[in-house]
C-alpha positions as CSV (number, residue, x, y, z in Angstrom):
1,X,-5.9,21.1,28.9
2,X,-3.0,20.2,31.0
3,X,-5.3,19.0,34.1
4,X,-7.8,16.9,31.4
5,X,-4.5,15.2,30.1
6,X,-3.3,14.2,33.6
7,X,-6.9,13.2,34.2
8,X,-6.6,11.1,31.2
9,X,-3.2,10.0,32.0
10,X,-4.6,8.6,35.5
11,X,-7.0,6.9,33.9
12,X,-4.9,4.1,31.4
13,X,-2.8,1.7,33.1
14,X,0.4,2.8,33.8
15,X,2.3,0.5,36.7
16,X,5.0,-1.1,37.2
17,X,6.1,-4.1,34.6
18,X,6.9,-6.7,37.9
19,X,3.2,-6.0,39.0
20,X,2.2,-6.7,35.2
21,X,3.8,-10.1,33.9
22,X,0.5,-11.3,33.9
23,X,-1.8,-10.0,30.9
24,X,-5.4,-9.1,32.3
25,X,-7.7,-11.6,29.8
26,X,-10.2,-9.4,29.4
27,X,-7.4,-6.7,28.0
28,X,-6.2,-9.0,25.7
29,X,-9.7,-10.2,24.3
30,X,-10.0,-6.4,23.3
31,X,-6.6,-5.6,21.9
32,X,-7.0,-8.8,19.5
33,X,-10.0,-7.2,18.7
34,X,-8.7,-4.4,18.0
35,X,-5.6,-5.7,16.0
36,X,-8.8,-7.5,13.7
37,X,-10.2,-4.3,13.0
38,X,-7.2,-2.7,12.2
39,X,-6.4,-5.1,9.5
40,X,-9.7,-5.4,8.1
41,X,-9.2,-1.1,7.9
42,X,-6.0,-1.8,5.7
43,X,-6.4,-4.9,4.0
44,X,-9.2,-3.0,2.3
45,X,-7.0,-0.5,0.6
46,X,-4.9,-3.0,-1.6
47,X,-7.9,-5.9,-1.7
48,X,-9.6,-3.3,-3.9
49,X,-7.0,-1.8,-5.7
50,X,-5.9,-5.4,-7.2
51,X,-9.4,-5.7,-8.6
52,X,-10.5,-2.5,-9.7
53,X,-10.6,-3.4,-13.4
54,X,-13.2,-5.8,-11.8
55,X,-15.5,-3.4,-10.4
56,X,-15.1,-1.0,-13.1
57,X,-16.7,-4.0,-15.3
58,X,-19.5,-4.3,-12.6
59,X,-20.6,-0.6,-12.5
60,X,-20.0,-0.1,-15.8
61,X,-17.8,3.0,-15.5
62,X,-15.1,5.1,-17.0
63,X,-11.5,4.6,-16.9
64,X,-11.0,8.0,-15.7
65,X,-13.1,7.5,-12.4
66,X,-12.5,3.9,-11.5
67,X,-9.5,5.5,-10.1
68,X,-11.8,7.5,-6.9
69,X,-12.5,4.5,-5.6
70,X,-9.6,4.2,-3.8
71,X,-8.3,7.6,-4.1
72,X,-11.8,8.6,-2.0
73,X,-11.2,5.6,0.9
74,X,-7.5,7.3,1.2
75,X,-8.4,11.1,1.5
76,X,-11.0,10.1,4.1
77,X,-8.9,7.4,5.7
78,X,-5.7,10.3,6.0
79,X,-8.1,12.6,7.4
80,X,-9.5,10.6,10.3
81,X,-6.4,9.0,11.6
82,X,-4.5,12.1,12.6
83,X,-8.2,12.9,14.6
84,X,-8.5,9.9,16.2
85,X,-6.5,10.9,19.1
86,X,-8.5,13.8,19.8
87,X,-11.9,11.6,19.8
88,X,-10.7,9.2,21.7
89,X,-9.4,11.9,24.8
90,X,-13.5,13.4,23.6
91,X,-15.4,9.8,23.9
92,X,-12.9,7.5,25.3
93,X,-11.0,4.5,23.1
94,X,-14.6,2.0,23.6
95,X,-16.9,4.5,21.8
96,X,-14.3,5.5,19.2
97,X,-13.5,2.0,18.3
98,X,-16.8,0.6,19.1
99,X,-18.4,3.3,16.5
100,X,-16.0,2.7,13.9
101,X,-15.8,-1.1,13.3
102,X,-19.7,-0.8,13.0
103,X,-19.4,2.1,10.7
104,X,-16.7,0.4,8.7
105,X,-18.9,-2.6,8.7
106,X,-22.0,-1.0,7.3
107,X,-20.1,1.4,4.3
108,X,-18.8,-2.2,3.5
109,X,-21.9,-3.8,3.3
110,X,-23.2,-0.6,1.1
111,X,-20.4,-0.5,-1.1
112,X,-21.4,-4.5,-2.1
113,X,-24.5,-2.5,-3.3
114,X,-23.6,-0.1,-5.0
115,X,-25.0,-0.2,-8.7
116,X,-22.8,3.0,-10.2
117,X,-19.7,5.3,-9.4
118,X,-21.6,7.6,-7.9
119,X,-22.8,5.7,-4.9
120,X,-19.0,3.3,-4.9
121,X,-17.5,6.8,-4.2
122,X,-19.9,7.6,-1.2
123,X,-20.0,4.8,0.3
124,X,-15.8,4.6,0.0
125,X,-15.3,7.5,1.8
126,X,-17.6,6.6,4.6
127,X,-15.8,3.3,4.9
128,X,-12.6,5.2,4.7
129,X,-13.3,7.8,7.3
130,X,-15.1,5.7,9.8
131,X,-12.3,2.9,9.1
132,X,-9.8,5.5,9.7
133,X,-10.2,5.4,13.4
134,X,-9.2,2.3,14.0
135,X,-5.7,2.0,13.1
136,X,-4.1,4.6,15.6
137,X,-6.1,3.5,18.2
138,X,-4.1,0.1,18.4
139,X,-1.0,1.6,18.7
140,X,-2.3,3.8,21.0
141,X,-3.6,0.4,23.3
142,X,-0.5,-1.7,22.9
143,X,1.6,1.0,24.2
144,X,-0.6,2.4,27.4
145,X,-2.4,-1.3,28.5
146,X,0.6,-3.1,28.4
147,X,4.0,-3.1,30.6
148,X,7.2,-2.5,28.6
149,X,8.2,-5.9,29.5
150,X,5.3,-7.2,27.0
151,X,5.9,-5.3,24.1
152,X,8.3,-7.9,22.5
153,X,5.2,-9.8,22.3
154,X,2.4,-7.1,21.4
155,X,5.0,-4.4,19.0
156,X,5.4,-7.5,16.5
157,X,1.5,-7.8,16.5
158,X,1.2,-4.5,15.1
159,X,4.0,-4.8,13.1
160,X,3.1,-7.2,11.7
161,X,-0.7,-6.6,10.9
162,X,0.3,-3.4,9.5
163,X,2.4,-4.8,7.1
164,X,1.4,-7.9,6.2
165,X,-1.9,-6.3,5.1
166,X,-1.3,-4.6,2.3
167,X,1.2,-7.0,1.2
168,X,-1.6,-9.9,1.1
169,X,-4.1,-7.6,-0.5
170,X,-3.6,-8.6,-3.7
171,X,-3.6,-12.0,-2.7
172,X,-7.0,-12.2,-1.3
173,X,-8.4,-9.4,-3.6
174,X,-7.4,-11.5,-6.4
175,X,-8.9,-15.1,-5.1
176,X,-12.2,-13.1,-4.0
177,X,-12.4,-11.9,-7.9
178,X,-11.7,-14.6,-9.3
179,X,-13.6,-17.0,-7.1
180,X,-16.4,-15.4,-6.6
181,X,-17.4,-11.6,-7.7
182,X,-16.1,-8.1,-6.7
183,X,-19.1,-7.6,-4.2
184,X,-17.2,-10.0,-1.6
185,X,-14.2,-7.3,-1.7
186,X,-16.5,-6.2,0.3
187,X,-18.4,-8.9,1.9
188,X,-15.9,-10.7,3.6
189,X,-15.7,-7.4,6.3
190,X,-19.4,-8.0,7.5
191,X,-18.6,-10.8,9.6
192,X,-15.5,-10.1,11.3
193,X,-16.9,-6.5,11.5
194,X,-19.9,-8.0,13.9
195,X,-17.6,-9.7,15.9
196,X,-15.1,-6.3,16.1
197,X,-17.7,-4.2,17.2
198,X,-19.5,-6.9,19.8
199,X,-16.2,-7.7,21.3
200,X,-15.0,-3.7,21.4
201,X,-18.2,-2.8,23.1
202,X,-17.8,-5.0,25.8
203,X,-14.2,-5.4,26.4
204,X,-12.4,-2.4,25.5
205,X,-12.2,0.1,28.9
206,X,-9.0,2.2,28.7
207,X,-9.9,5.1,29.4
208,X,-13.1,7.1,30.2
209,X,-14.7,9.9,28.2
210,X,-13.6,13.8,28.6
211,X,-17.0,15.4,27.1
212,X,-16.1,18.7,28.5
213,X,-13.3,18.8,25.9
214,X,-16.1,19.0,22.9
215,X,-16.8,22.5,24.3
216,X,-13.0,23.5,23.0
217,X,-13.1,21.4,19.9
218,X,-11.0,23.5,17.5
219,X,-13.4,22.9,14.2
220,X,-12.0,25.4,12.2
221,X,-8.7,23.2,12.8
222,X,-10.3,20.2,11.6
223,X,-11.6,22.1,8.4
224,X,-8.3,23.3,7.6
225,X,-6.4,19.9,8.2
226,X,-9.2,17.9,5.9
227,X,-8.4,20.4,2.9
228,X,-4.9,20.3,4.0
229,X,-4.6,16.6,3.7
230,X,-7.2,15.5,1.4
231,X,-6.0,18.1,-1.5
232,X,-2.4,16.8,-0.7
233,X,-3.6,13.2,-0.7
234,X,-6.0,14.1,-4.4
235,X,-2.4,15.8,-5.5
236,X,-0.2,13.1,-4.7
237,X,-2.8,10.5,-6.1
238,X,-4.3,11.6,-9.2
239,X,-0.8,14.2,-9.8
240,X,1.1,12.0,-12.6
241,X,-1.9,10.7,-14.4
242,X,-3.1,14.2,-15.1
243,X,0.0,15.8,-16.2
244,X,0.6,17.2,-12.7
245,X,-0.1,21.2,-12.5
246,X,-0.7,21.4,-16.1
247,X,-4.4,20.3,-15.0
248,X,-6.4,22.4,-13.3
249,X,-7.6,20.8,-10.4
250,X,-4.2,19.6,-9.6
251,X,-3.4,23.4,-9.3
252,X,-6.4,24.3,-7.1
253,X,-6.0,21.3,-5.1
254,X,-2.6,22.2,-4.4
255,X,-3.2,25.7,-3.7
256,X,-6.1,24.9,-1.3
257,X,-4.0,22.9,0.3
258,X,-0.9,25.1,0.5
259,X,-3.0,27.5,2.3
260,X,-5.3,25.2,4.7
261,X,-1.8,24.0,6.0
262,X,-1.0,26.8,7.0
263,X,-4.0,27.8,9.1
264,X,-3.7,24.6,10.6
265,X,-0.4,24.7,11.7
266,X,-0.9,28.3,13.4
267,X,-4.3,26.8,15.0
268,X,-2.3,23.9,16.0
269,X,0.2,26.1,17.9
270,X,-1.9,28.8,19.0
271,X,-5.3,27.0,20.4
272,X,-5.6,25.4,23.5
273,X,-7.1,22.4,22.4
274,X,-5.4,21.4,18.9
275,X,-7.1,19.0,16.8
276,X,-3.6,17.6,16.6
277,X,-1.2,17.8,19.4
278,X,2.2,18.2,16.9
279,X,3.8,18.6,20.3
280,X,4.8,14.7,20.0
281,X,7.3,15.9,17.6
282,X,9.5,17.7,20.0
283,X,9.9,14.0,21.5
284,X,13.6,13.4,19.5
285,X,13.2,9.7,19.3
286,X,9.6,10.2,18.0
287,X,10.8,12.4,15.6
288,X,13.2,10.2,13.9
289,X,10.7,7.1,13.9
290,X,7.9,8.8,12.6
291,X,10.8,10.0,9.6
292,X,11.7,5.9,10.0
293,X,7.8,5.3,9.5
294,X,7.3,7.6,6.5
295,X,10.0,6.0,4.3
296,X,8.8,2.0,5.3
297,X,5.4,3.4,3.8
298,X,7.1,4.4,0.4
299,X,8.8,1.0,1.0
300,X,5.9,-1.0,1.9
301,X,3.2,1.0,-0.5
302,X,5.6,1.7,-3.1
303,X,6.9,-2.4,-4.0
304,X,3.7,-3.7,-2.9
305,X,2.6,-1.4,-6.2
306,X,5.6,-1.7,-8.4
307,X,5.6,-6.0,-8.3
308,X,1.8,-6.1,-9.6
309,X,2.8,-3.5,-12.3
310,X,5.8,-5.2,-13.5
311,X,3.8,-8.8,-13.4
312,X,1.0,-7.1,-15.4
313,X,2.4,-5.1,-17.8
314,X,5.5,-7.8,-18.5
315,X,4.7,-10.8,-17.4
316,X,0.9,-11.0,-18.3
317,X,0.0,-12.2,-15.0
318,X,-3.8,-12.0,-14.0
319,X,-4.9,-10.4,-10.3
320,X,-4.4,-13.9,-8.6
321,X,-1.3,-14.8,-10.1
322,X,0.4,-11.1,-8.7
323,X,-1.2,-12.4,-5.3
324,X,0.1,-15.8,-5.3
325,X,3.8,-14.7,-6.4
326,X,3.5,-11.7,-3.8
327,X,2.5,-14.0,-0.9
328,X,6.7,-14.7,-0.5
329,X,7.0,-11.5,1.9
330,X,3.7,-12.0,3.8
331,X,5.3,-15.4,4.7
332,X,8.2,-14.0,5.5
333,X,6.9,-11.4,7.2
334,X,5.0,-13.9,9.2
335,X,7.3,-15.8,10.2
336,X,9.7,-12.8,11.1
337,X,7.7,-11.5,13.4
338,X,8.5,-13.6,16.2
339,X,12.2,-13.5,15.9
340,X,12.0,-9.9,15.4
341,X,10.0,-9.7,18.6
342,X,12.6,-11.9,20.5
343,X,15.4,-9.8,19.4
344,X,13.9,-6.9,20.3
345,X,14.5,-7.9,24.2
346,X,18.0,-9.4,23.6
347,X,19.4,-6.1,21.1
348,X,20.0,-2.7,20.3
349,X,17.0,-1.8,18.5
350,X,19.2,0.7,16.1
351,X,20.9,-2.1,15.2
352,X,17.7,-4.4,14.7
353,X,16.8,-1.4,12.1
354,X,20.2,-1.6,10.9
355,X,20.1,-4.8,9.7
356,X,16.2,-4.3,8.3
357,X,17.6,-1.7,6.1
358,X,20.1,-3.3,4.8
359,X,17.8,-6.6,4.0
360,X,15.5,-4.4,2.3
361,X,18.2,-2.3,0.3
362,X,19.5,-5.6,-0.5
363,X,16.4,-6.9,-1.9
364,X,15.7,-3.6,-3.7
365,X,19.6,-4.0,-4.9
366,X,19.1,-7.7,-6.6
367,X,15.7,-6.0,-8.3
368,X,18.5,-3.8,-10.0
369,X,19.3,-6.2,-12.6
370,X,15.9,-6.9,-13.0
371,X,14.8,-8.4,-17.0
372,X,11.7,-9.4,-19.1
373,X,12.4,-12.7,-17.8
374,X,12.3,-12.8,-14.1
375,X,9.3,-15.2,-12.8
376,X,8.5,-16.5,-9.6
377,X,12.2,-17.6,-8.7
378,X,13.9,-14.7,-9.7
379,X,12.1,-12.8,-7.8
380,X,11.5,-15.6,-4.5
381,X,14.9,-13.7,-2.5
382,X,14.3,-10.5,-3.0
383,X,10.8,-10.8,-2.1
384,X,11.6,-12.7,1.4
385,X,14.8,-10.4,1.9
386,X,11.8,-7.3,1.6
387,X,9.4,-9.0,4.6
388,X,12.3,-10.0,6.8
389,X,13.8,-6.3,6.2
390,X,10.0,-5.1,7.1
391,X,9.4,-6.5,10.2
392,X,13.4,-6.1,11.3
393,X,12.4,-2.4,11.1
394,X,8.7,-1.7,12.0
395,X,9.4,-3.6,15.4
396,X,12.4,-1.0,16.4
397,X,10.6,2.0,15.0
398,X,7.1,1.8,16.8
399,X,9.0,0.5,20.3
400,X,11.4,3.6,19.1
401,X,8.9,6.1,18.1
402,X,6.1,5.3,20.8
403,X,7.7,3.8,23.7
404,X,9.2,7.1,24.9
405,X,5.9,8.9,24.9
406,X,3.6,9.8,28.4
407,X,0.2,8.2,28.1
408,X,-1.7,11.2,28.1
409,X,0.4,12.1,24.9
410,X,0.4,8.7,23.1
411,X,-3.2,8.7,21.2
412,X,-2.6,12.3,19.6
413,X,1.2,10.7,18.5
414,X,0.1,7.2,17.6
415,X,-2.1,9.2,14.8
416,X,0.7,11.1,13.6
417,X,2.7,8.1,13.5
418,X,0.0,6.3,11.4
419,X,0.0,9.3,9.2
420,X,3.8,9.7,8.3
421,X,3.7,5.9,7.1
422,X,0.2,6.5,5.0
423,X,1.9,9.6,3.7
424,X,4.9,7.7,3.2
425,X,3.0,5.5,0.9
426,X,1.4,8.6,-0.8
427,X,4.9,10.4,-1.5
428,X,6.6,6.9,-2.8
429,X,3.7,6.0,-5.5
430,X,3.5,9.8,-6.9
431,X,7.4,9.8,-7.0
432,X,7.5,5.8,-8.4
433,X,4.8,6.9,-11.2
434,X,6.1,10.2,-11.9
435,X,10.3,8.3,-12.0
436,X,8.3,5.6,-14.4
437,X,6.6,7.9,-16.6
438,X,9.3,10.1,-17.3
439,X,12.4,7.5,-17.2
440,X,10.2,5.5,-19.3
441,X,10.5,8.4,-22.1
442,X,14.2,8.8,-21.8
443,X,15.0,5.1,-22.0
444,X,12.8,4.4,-25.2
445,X,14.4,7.6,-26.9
446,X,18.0,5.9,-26.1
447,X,16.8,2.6,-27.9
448,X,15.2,4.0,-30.5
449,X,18.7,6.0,-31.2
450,X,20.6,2.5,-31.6
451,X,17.4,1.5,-33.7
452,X,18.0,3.3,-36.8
453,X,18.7,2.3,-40.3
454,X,22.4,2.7,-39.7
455,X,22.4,-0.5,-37.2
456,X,23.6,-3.6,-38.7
457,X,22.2,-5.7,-36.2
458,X,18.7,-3.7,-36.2
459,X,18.0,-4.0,-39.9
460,X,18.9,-8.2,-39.6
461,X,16.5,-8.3,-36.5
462,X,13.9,-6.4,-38.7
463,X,14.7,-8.1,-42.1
464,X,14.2,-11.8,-40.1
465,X,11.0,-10.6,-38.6
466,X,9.5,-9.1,-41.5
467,X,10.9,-12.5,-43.8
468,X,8.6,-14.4,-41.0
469,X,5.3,-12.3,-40.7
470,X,6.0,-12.7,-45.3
471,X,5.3,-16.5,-44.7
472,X,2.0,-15.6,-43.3
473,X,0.8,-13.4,-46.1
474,X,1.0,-10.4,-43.7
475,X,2.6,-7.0,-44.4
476,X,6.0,-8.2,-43.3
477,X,8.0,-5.1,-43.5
478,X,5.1,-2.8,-41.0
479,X,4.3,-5.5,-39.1
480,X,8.2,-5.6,-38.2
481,X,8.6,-2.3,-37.2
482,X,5.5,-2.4,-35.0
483,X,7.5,-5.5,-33.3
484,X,10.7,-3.4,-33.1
485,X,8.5,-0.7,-31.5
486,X,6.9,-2.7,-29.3
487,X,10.1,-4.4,-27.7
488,X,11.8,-1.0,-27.6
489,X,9.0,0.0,-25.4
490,X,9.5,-3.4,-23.6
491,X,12.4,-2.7,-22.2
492,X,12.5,0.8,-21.5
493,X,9.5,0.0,-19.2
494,X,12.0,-2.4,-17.5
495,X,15.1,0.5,-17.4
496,X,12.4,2.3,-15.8
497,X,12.0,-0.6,-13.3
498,X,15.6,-0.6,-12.7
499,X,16.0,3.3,-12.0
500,X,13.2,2.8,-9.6
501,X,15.1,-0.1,-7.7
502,X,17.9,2.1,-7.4
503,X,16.4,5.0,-6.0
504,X,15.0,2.7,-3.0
505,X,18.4,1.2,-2.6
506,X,19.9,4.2,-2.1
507,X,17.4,5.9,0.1
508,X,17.0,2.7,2.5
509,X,21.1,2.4,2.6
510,X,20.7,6.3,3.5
511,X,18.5,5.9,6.7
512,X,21.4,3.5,8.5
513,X,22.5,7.4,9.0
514,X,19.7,8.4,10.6
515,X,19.6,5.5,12.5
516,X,23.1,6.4,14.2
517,X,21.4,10.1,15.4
518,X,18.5,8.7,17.8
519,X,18.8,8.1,21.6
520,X,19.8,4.4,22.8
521,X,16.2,3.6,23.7
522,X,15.8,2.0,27.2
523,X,15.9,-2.1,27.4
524,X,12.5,-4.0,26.1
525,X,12.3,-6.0,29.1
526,X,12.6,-3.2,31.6
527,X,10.7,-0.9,32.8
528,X,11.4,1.8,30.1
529,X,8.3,3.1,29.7
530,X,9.2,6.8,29.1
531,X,7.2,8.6,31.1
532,X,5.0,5.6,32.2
């Protein structure tokens, strides 16, 4: 194993950053590529999700399993990126890539097909499996084709991409809808696909192929990391909804996961060719930014859920409304980006991550005091304060978390990485739901306490109402009381809301202490490649 990976190593560009100021075209034709592919791989989690009342119209099923078409594109998606390092060592970073964009490309094309749940489902995990390879792989490239002295330009790239994607899904989900149908969800990847996989094929050529390696494929490591992950993913996804272990197949789920994790963790330490190399982790800085990475997913998944719900559910805003109100932090996200990746060069990046945790705790502090009446403007600074916060962090913590790394170990630990943000975003929305759910309970119980017939200013409130709805010839009095019930509800939603912002304020203001425990890293503009 050790000889394959120096043979690997050999193989993807490691010199010198003076010999490198100039970026080979052809290198940077393919990693654009790539970046298109990766976005097209997340954008497609949240373009659906804002539009899934949409497609459950179109294929006429059930409210109880409109929900697997998303939750099967993330099981297979959180499966495949943790492999992807190991395929690409197995058929080089061309194939891999190459392979996926036109798999991704063809379950997109099938899933604007489908005519029932049945085949949607299918047709989702293909597309989220095959789509699944593509993200790691870019890290993976930006960190082993380019000098150190370049990453300020190609780490806010990533950044970028990987954030600003799910935070414009419901944007574009919701024009698509609306616009035209729910089959151009889909749709719109075909072309871009084309172009992904033409330009992969011909461009990409990293690293060359180490077929002998299939011989030691550990496959009864991949079976136990699939029902490791996909029955924590199913857990984490369809957990609140279904009372948690209460239901069966939460239960089994669980249990087949508890114990697939732990085969895979003794195969992982015990084969010679792991499916996953966890080795990454005894990397200190890598450590730490792939712990950085899994809270900005429960950042980054978690508000880029909770804004839509609170819009829906209080506001009354339609799927393209939630996009064009959400579209504040992609533009600030986008037009972060470059300062972040200028600062990078000229600061400590601790202290760049500093400062993008305290934006974002900022933002999520402001949401505090959140009420039924916050519109667009109320919620215009926290929502830029989120995407500057975003991209002040992602930049530090991939440079952080993958700059330190040897080449022959940075595709195996630019999946991980990928994974701890995915699971990130996982953790947040069971915990956001399950917070929601449950705070929800206690907060109407509270107001209905102060509701009662021995509340001076509850029984005028009801006495006005019901003297109105008496004008109309209704049932004044019942009427009333549903009123009454229905604002009490109201507002305990937005408690909830409120507990929620809280949480994240607290938890983001918490990692300025982790920050302080990681290793200075070494100067952007040097030659700090760790191990380059």
């Amino acid at each position: 194993m050790a000889g394959s990976a120096t043979a690997t190593a050999g193989t993807m560009p490691a010199a010198p950053a003076h010999a490198n100021e100039r970026m080979d075209p052809k290198k940077l034709i393919a990693f654009f590529a790539m970046v298109l592919g990766m976005f097209m791989s997340i954008l497609d989690i949240q373009i659906v999700s804002a539009s899934l009342a949409e497609i459950q119209a179109g294929l006429s099923a059930g409210s109880d399993e409109i929900g697997w078409v998303q939750t099967s594109y993330l099981i297979a998606e959180v499966i495949m990126i943790p492999l992807s390092g190991t395929l690409a060592r197995i058929i080089s970073t061309r194939y891999l890539f190459a392979i996926s964009a036109a798999g991704f490309t063809m379950a997109s094309a099938l899933a604007a097909t489908a005519t029932n749940i049945d085949q949607m489902i299918v047709y989702r995990v293909i597309q989220g499996f095959i789509g699944g390879g593509m993200i790691p792989s870019v890290f993976a490239a930006a960190f082993t084709i380019f000098p150190p002295s370049k990453r300020s330009i190609v780490s806010p790239i990533i950044g970028l991409i990987a954030t600003l994607a799910p935070t414009i899904g419901p944007t574009v989900g919701g024009y698509l809808s609306h616009a035209f149908s729910w089959h151009w969800l889909f749709l719109v990847n075909i072309i871009p696909g084309i172009i992904v996989t033409i330009v992969s094929w011909n461009f990409i050529d990293f690293d060359k192929p180490e077929l002998s390696l299939f011989k030691k494929f550990d496959w009864w490591g991949l079976i136990s990391m699939g029902v490791f992950l996909g029955g924590l993913e199913y857990v984490l996804e369809e957990g609140n909804s279904n009372d948690w272990f209460n239901d069966s197949y939460i239960t089994i789920a669980a249990v087949a996961s508890g114990a697939a994790a732990i085969v895979f963790f003794y195969r992982a330490f015990t084969v010679d060719f792991p499916v996953v190399d966890l080795k990454a982790f005894a990397n200190r800085n890598f450590s730490f930014g792939s712990m950085f990475s899994f809270v900005m997913g429960i950042g980054l998944y978690g508000l880029t859920y909770i804004y839509p719900v609170y819009l829906g559910r209080i506001r009354g805003y339609d799927s393209l409304m939630i996009g064009e109100t959400m579209f504040v932090s992609g533009l600030a996200m986008f037009f972060t980006a470059p300062i972040a990746g200028r600062l990078s060069t000229k600061m400590d990046l601790r202290l760049m991550m500093v400062i993008g945790f305290v934006s974002f705790a900022a933002g999520t502090f402001i949401m505090m005091h959140l009420t039924a009446d916050w519109d667009f403007y109320e919620l215009f600074i926290p929502q830029i304060l989120r995407g500057f916060g975003l991209m002040m962090c992602m930049v530090p913590i991939n440079n952080i978390a993958l700059g330190t790394m040897p080449p022959s170990r940075i595709r195996g630990a630019s999946g991980l990485f990928n994974l701890t943000r995915n699971l990130g975003g996982a953790v947040g929305l069971a915990v956001i739901n399950t917070v929601l759910t449950n705070r929800q309970d206690v907060h109407y119980e509270r107001l209905r306490e102060n509701m009662d017939w021995g509340n001076p200013a509850a029984i005028d409130q009801m006495n006005n109402m019901a003297a109105n709805f008496n004008t109309y010839g209704m049932d004044g009095a019942s009427v009333a009381i549903k009123q009454m019930v229905g604002l009490a509800t109201k507002q305990a939603i937005i408690l909830s809301f409120s507990d929620i912002f809280l949480i994240l304020t607290a938890l983001f203001l918490a990692m300025i202490l982790g920050v302080a425990m990681i290793k200075k890293p070494a100067p952007q503009g040097g030659g700090g490649g760790g191990g380059h």
